[in-house]
Backbone as numpy.savetxt, mean C-alpha at the origin, in Angstrom:
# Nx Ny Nz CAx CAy CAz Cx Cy Cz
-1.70 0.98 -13.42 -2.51 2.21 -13.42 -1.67 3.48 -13.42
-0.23 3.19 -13.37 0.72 4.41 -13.24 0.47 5.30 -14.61
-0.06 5.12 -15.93 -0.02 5.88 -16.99 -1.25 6.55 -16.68
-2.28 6.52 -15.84 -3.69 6.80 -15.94 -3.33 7.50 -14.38
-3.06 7.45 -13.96 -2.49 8.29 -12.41 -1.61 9.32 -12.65
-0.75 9.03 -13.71 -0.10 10.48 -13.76 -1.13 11.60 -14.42
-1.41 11.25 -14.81 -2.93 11.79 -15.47 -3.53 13.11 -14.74
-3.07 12.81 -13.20 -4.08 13.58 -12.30 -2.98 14.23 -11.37
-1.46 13.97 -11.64 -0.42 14.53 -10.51 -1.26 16.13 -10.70
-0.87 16.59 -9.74 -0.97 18.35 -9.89 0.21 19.08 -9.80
0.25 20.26 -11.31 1.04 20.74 -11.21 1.66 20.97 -10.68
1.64 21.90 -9.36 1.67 22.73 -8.51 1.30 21.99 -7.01
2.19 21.80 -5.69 1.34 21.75 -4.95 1.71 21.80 -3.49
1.57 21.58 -2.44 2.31 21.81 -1.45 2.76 20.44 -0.58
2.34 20.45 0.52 2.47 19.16 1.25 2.22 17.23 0.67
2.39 16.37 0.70 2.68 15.47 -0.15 2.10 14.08 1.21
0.30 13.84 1.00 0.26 13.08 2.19 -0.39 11.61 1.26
0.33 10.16 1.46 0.08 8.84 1.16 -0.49 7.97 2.40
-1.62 7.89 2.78 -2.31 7.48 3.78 -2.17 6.14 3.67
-2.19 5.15 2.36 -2.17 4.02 2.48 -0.92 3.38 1.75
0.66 3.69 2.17 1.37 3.84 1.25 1.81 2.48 1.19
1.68 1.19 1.48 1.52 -0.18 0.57 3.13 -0.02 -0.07
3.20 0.03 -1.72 4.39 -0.36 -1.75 4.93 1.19 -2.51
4.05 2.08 -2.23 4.58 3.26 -2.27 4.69 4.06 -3.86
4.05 2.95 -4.83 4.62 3.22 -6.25 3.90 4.68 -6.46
3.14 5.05 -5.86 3.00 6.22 -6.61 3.91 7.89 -5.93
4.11 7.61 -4.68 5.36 7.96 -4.22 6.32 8.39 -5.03
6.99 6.56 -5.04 8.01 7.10 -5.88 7.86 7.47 -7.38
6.74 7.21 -7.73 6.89 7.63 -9.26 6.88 9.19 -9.04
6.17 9.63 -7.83 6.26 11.37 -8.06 7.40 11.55 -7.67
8.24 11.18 -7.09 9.47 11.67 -6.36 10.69 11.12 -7.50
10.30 10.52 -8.21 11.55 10.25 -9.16 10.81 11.54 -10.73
9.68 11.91 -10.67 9.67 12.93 -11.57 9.91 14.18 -11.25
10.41 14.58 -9.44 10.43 15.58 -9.13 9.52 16.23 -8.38
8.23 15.47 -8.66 7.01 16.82 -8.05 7.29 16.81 -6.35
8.14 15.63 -5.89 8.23 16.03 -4.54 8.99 17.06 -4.03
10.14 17.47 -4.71 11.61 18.43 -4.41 11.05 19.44 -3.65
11.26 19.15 -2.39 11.31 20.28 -1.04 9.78 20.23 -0.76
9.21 19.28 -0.51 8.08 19.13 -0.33 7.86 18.43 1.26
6.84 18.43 2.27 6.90 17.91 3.20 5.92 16.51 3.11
6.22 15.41 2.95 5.94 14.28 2.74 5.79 13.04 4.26
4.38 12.46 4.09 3.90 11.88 5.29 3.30 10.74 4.94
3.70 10.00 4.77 3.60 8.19 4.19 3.02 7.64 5.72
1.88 7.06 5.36 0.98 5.94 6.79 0.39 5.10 6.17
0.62 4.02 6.76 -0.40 2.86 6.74 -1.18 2.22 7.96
-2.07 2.06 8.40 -2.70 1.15 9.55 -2.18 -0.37 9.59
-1.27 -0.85 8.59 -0.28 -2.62 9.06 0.90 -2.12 9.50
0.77 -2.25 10.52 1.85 -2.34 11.03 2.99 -3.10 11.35
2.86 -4.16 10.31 4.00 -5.12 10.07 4.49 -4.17 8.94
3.73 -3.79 7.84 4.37 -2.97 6.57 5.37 -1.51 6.83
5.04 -0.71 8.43 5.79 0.62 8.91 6.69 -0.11 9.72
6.46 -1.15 10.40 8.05 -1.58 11.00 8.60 -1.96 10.22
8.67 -2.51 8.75 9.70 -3.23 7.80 9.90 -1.79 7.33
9.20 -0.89 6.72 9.62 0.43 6.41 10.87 1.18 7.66
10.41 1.10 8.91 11.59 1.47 9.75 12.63 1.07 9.39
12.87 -0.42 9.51 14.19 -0.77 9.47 15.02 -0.72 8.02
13.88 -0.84 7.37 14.63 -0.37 5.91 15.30 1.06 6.36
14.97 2.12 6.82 15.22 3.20 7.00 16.67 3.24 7.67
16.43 2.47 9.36 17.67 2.87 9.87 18.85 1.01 9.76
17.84 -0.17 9.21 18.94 -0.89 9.15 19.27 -1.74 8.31
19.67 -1.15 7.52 19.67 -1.81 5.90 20.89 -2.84 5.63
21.81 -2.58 6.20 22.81 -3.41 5.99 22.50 -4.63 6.70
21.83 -4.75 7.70 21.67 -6.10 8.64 20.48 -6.73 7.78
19.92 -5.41 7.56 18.22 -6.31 6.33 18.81 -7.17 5.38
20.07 -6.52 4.98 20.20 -7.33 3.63 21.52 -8.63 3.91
21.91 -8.50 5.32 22.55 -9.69 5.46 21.33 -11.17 5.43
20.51 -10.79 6.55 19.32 -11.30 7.25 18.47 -12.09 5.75
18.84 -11.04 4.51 18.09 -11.79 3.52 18.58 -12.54 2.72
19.91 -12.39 2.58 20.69 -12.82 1.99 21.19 -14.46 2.56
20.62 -14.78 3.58 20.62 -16.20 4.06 19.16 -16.74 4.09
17.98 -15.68 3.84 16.72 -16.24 3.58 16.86 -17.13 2.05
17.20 -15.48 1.10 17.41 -16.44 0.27 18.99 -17.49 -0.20
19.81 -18.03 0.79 20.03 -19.12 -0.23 19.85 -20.37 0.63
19.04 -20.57 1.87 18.21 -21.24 2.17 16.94 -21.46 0.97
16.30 -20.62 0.49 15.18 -20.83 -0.17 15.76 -21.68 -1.59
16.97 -21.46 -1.95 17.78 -21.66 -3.17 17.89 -23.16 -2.97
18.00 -23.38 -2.15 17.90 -25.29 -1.70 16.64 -25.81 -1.47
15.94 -25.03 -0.90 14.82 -25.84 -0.44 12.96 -25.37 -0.68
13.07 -24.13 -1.71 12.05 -23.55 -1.94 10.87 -23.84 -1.03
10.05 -24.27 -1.33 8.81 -24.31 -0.94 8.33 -24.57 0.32
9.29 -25.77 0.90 9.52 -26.29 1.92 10.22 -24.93 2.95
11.32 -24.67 2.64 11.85 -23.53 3.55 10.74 -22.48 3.50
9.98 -21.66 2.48 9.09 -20.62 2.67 7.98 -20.95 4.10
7.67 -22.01 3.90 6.39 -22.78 4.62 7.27 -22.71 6.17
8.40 -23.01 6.42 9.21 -23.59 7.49 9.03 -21.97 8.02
9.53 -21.28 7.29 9.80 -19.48 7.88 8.56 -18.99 8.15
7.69 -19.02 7.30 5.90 -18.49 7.75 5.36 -18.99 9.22
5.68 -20.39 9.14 4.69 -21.05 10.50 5.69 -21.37 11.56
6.71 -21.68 11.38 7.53 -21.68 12.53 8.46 -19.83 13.19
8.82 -19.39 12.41 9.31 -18.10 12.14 8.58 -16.92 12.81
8.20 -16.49 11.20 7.40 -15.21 11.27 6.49 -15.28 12.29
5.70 -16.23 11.87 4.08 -16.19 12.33 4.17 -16.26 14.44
5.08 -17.31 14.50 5.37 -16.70 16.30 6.29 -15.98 16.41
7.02 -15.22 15.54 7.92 -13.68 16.11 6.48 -12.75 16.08
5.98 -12.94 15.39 4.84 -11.46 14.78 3.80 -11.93 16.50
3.30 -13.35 16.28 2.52 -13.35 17.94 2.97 -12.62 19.05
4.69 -12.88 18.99 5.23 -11.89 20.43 5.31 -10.67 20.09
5.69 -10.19 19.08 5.63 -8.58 19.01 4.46 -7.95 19.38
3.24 -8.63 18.43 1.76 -8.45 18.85 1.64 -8.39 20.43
1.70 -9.61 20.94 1.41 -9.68 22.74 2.28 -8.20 23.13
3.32 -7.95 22.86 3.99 -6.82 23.29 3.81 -5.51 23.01
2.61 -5.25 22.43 1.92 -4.03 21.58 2.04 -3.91 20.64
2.89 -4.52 19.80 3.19 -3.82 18.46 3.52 -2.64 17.74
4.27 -2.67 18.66 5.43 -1.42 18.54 6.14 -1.29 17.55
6.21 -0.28 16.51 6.87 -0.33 15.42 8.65 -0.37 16.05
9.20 0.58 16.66 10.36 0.62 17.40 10.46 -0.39 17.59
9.95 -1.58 17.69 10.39 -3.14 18.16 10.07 -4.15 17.22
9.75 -3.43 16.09 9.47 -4.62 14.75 10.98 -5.03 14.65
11.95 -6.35 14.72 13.06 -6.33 14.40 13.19 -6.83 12.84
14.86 -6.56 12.92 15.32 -7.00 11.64 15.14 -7.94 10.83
14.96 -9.16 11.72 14.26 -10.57 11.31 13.16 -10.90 10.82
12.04 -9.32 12.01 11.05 -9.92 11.03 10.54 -9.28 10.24
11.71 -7.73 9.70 11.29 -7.35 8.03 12.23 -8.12 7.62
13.27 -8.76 7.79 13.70 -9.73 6.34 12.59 -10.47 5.73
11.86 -11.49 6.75 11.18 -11.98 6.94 9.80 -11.71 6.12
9.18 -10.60 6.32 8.29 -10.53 5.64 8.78 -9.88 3.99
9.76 -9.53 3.89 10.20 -8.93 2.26 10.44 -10.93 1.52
11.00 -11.42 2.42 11.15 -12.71 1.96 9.60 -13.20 1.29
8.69 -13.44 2.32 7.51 -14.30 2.30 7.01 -13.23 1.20
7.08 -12.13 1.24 6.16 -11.23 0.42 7.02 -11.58 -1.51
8.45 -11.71 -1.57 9.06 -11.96 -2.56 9.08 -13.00 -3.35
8.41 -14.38 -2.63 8.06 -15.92 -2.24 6.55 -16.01 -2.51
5.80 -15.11 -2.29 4.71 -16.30 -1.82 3.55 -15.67 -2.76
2.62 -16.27 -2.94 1.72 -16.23 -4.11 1.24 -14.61 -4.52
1.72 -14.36 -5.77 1.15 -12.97 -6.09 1.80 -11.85 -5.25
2.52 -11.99 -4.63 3.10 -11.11 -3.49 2.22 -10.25 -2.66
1.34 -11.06 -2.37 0.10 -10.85 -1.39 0.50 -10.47 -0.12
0.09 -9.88 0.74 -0.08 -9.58 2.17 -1.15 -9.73 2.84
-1.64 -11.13 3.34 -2.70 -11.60 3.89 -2.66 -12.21 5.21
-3.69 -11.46 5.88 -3.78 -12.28 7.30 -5.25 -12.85 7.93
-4.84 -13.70 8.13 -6.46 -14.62 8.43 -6.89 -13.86 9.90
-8.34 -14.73 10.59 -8.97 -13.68 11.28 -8.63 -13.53 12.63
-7.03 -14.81 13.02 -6.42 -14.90 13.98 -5.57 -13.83 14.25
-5.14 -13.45 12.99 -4.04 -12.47 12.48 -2.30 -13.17 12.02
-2.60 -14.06 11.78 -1.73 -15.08 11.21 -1.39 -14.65 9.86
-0.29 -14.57 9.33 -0.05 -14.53 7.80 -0.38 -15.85 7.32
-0.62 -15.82 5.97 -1.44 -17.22 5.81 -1.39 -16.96 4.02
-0.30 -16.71 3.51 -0.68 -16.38 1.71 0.44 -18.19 1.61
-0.28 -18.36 0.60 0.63 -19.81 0.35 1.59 -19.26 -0.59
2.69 -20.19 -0.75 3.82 -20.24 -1.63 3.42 -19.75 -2.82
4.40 -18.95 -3.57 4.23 -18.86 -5.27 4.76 -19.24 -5.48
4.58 -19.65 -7.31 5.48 -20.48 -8.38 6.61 -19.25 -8.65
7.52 -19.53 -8.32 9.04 -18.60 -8.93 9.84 -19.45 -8.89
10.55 -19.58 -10.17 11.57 -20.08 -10.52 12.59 -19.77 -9.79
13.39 -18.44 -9.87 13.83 -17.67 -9.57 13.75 -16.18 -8.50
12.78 -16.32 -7.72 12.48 -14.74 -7.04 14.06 -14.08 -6.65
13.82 -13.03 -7.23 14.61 -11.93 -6.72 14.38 -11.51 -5.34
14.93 -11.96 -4.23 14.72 -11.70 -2.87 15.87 -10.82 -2.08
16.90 -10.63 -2.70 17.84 -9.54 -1.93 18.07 -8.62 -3.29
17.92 -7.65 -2.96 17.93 -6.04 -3.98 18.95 -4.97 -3.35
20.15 -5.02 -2.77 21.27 -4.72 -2.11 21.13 -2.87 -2.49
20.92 -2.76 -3.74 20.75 -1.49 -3.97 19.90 -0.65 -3.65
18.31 -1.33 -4.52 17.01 -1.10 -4.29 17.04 -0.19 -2.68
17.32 -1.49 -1.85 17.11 -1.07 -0.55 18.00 0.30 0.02
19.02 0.39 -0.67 20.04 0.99 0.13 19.05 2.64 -0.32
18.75 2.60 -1.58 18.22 3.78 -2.58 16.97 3.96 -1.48
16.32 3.36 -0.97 14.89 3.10 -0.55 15.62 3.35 0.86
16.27 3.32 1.75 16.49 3.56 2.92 16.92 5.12 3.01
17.59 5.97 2.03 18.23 7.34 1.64 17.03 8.14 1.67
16.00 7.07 0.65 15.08 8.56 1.01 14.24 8.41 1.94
14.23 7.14 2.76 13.03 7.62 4.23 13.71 8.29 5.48
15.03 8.38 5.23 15.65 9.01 6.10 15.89 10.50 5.90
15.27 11.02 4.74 15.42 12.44 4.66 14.67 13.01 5.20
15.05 14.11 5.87 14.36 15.25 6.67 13.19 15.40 6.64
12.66 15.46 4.69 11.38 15.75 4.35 10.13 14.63 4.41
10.98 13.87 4.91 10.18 12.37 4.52 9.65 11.82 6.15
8.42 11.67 6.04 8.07 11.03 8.01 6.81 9.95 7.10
7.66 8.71 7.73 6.72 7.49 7.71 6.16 6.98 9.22
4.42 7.11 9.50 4.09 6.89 10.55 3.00 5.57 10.45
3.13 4.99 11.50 1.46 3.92 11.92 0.32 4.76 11.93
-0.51 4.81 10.96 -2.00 5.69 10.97 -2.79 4.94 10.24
-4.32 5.55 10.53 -5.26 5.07 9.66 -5.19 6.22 8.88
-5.89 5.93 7.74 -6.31 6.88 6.84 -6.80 8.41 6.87
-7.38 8.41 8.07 -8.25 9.70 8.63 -7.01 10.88 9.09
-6.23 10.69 9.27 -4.83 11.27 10.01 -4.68 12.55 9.25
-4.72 12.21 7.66 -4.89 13.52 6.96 -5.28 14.78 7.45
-6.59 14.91 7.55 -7.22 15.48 7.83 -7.07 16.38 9.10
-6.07 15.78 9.97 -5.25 16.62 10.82 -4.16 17.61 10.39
-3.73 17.28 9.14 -2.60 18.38 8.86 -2.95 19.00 6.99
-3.63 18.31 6.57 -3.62 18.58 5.37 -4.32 20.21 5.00
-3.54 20.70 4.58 -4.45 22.40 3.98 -4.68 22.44 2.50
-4.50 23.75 2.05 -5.57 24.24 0.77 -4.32 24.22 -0.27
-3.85 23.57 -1.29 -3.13 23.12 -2.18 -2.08 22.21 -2.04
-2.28 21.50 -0.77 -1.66 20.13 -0.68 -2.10 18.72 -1.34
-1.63 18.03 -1.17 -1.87 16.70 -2.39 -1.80 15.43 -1.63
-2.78 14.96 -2.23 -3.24 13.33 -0.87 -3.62 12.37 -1.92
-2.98 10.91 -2.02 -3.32 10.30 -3.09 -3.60 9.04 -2.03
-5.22 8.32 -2.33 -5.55 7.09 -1.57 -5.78 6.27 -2.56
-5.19 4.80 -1.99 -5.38 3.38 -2.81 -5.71 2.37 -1.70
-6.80 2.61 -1.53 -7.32 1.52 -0.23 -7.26 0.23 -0.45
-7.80 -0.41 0.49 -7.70 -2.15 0.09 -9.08 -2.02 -1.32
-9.24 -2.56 -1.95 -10.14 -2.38 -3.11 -11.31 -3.30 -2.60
-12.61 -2.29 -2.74 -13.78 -3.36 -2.58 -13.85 -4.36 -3.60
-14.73 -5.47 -2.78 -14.36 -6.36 -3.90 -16.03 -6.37 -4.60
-15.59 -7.34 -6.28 -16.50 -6.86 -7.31 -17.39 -8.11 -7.07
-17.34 -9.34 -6.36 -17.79 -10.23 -6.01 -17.57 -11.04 -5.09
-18.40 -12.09 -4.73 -18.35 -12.62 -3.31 -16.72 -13.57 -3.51
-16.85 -13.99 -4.54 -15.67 -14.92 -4.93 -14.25 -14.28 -4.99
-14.57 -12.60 -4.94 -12.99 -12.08 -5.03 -12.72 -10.97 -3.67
-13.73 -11.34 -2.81 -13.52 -10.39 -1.63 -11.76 -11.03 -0.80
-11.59 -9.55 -0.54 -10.00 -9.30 0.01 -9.87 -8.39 0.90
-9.95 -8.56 2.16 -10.31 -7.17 3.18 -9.08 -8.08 4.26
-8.10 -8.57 4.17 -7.10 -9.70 5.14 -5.79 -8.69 5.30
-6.07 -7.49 4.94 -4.70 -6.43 4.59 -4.46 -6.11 6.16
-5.33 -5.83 7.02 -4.17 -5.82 8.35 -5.08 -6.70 9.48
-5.86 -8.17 8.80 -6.67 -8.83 9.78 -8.40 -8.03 10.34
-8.06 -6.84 10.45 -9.34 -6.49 10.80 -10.22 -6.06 9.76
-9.79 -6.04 7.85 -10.38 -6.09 6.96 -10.58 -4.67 7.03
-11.75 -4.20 5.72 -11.65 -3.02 5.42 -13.47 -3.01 4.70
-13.99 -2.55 5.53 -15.52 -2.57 5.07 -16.00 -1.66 4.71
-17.69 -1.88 4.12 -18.49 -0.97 3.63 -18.02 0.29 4.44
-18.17 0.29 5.84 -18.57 1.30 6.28 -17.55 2.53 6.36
-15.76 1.06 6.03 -14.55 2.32 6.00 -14.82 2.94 4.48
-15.20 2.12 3.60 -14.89 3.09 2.59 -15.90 4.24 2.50
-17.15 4.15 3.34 -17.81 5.27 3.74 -17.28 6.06 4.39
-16.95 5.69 4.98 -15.70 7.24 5.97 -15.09 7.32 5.05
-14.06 6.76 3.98 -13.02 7.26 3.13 -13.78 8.46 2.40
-14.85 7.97 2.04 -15.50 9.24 0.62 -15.73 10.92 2.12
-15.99 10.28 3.05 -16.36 11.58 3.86 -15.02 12.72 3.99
-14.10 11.67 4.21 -12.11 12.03 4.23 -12.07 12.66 3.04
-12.52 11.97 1.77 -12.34 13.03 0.30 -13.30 14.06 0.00
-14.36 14.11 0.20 -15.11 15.22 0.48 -14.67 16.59 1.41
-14.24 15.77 3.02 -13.56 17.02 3.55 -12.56 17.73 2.49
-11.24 17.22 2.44 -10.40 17.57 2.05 -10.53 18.31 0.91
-11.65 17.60 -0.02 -11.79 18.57 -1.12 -12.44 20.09 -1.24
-13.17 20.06 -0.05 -14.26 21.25 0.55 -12.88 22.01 1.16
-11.83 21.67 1.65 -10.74 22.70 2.27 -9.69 23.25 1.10
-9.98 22.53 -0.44 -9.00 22.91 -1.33 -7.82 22.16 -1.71
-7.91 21.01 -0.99 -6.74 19.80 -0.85 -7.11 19.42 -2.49
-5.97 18.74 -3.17 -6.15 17.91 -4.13 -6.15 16.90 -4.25
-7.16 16.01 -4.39 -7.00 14.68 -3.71 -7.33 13.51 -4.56
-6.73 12.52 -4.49 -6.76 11.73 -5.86 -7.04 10.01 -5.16
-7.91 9.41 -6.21 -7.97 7.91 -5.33 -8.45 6.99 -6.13
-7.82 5.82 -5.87 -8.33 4.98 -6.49 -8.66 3.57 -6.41
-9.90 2.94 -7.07 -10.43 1.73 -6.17 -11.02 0.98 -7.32
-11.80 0.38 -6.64 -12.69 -0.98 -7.41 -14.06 -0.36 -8.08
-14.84 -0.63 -9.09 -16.27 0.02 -9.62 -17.32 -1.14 -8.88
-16.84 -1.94 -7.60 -18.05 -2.27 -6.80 -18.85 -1.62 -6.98
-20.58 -1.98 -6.77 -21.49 -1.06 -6.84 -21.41 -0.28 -5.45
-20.69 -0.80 -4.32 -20.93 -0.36 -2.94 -20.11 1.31 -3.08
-18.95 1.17 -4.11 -18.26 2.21 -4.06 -18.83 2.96 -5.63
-18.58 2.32 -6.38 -18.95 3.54 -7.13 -20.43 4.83 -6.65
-21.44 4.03 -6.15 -22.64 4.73 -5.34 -22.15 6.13 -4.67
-20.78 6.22 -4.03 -20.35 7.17 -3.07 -19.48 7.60 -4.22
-19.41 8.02 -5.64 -18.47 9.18 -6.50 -19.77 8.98 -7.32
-19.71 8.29 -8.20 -20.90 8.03 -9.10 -22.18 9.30 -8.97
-22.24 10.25 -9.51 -23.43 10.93 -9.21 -23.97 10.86 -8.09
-23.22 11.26 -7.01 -23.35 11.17 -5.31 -23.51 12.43 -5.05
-24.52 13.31 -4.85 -24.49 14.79 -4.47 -23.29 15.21 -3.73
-22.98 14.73 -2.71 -22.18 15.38 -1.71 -20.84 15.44 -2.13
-20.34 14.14 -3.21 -18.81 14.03 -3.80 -19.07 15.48 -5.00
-20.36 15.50 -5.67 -20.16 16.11 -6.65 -20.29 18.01 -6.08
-20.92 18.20 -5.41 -21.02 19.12 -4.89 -19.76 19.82 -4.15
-18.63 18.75 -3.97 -17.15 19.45 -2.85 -16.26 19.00 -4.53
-16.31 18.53 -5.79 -16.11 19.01 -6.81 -15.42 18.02 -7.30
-15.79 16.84 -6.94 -15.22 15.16 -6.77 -16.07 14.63 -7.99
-14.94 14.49 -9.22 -15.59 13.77 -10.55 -14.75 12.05 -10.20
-15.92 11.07 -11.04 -15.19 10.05 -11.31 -14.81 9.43 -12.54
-14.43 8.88 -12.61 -13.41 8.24 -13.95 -13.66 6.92 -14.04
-13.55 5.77 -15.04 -13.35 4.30 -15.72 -12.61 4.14 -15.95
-11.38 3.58 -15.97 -10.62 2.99 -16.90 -10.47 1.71 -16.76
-9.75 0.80 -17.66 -9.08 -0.70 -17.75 -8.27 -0.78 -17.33
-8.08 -1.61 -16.53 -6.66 -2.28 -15.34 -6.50 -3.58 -15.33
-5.15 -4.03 -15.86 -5.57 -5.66 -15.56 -5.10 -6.20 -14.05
-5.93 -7.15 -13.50 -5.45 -7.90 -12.74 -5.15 -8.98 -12.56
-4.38 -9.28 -11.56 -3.42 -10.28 -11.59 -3.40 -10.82 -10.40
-4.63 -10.80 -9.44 -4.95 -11.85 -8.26 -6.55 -11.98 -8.25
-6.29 -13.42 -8.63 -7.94 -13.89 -8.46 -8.09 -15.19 -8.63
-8.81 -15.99 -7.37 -8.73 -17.32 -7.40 -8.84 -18.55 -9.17
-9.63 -17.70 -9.35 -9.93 -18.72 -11.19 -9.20 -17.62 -11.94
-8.45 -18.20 -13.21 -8.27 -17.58 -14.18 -8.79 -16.98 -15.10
-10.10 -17.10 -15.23 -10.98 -16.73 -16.22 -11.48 -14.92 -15.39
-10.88 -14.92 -13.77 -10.95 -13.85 -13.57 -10.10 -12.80 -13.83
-9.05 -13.44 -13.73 -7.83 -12.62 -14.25 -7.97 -11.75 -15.56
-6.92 -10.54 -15.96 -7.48 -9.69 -16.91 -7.92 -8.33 -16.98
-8.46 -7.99 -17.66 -8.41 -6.54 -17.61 -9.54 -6.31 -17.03
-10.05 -5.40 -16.37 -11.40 -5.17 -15.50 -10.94 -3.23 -15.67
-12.25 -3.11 -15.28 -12.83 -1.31 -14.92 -12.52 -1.00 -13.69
-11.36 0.42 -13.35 -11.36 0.87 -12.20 -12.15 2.16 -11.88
-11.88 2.10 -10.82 -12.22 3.62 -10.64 -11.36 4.77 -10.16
-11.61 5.63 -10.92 -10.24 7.11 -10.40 -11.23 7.99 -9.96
-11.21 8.70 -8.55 -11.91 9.83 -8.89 -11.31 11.04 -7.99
-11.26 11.94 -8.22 -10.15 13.09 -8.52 -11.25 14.80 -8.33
-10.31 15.31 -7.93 -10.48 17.27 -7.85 -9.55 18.25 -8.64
-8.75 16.79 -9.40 -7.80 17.83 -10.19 -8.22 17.52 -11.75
-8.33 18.33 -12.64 -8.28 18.26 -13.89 -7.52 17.48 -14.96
-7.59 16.43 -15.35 -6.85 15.40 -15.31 -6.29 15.80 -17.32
-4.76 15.93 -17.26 -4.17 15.91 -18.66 -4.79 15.18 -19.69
-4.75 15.22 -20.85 -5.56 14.22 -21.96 -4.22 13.00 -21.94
-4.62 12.08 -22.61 -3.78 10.81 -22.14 -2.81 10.91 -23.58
-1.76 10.27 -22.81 -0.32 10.56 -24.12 -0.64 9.81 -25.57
């Protein structure tokens, strides 16, 4: 969706807030075209397994990439078997004690972001799923080959969360709305409603992501758009969500248009689901004609 997202960067803009920043691509796609340069930038997610592996990427990269660098050539011998061995013996009771211990990002250790960049580099679709125990629970993927230590990647990716301008915090989505003003820029990619019973996916931090959040989300884009924020987002054409942009008085009235386009996807139990499907963009900024 990155050709259809740049679509809507804004020229011009001030503060730089990613509420659900996941794996960050639209981040960095603005920050490698520039629109971030001297900008004050505030990356959150509510998983907090995903901001403690972001920490330590930040302050401990060299131990991350020792730590992975024996994940993978363990995995290099024993694929499938070793992934399975690290999930249920491993991760899954380091993550129980951190949990019992609050879950403290400051105490996510090194082990267990190797750990999850591993399972996430490994395991089907590079999913991030947790069942209703709060267990990670995505089974193995087919890779020949996974690329599981990126020595550079990381080092590049640790430079810029450590810059001044850059604050990655544990938040929900709503957090915005505490600092965001009138020509700042907020781009949301929530967990995506799903388009059927057969493709529902709400396992992103165990407590799922329902009707009623993505009802607060449209209220979050409405504020923001009523204060002058530019705010950009994008999701699933569920009927549950399109209803709240779709000719919705209150989106259209704070000046919230929506958009269609084709996206293919690439997680869905049958293949015949897989493919290109209709998203939804919907936006306060005037969106460029497409290249």
């Amino acid at each position: 969706m990155l050709p259809v997202l740049r679509r809507y960067y804004p020229p011009t803009q001030g503060a730089y807030f990613e509420p659900f920043v996941g794996s960050g691509a639209v981040f960095f796609d603005l920050l490698a075209q520039g629109h971030l340069d001297g900008r004050a930038i505030t990356l959150s997610d509510d998983n907090a397994d995903l901001i403690g592996c972001y920490a330590r990427v930040g302050d401990s990269p060299d131990a991350l990439v020792a730590a992975l660098e024996q994940l993978a050539a363990c995995h290099a011998r024993d694929g499938r078997e070793h992934y399975l061995h690290v999930r249920d013996t491993q991760f899954n009771p380091q993550r129980a004690a951190w949990r019992a211990a609050g879950s403290a990002v400051a105490s996510y250790s090194v082990e267990l972001a190797a750990m999850l960049i591993y399972l996430n580099r490994t395991g089907y679709n590079g999913l991030f799923r947790l069942n209703s125990s709060g267990e990670y629970n995505v089974p193995p993927g087919r890779y020949e080959r996974p690329r599981i230590v990126d020595r550079a990647l990381l080092s590049e990716v640790s430079g810029v969360l450590n810059r001044p301008n850059v604050r990655v915090q544990l938040a929900t989505f709503d957090c915005v709305l505490a600092e965001a003003r009138t020509g700042d820029f907020a781009y949301f990619d929530p967990p995506y409603a799903p388009l059927s019973k057969t493709s529902n996916f709400r396992g992103y931090t165990g407590r799922g992501f329902s009707d009623v959040d993505q009802r607060r989300l449209q209220q979050v884009l409405i504020e923001l758009a009523r204060r002058g924020v530019q705010v950009l987002l994008s999701n699933s054409t569920a009927a549950s969500v399109a209803e709240l942009y779709e000719g919705n008085a209150d989106a259209s009235d704070a000046g919230l248009r929506a958009w269609r386009f084709p996206a293919r996807r690439a997680v869905n139990s049958k293949a015949a689901g897989r493919g290109t499907v209709a998203e939804l963009v919907v936006s306060n900024i005037p969106p460029l004609p497409p290249e």
